[in-house]
N, C-alpha and C positions, 0 to 999 in steps of 0.2 A: 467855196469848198466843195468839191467833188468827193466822193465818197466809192471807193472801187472794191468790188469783191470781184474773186478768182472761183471760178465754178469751175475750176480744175483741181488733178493732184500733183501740180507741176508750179513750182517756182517763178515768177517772171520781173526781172530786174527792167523797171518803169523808165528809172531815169537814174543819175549818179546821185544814191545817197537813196532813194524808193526802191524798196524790193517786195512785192507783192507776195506775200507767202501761200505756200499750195492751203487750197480752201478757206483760205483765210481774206482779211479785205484789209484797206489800207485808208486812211480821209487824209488827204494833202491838196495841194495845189498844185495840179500840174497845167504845162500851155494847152489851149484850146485844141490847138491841131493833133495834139497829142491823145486827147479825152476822147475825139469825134474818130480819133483810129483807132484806140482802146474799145469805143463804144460798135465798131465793123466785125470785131472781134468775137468769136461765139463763145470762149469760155471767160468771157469776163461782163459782167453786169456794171452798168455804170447808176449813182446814187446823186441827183444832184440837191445837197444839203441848203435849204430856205434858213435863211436867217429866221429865229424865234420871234419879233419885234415883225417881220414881213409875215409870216404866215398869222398873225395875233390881229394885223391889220386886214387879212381877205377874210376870216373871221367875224369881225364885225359889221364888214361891208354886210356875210351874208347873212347875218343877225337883223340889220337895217333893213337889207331885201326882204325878208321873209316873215321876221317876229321871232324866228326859231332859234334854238341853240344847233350849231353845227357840229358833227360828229367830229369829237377830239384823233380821229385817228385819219381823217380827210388832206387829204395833201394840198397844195395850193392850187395845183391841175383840176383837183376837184371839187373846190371850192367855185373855183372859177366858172367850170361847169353848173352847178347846180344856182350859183348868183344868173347865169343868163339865161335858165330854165324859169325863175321867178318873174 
């Protein structure tokens, strides 16, 4: 699930049936080629959504690594990070 917000105040129809509303974001699935041209795009932020069950597992990895409890609001990019700093 990719997760898309609009850092405009301009409408933009994604795909038939996705219509990204001004300022607003949208979580769907769209094709890859289409996310990495959305993501070239300046007024649009791309979000890409970690399964709960994947990110509960780099979690623990960094729990194992360190002893530590890892900060609840660590993304899996950061996670990842801070397990190859230990």
């Amino acid at each position: 699930m990719t997760l898309i917000r609009n850092l405009t105040s301009s409408p933009y129809d994604l795909a038939p049936g996705v219509i990204l509303p001004a300022n607003g974001e949208v979580d769907t699935d769209l094709p890859d080629w289409l996310v990495e041209a959305l993501r070239a795009a300046p007024g649009v932020e791309i979000v890409e959504i970690v399964a709960n069950d994947e990110i509960e597992s780099w979690r623990k990895l960094y729990t194992d690594a360190t002893g530590k409890k890892p900060d609840g609001r660590w993304s899996v990019a950061r996670l990842m990070t801070e397990i190859e700093r230990a």
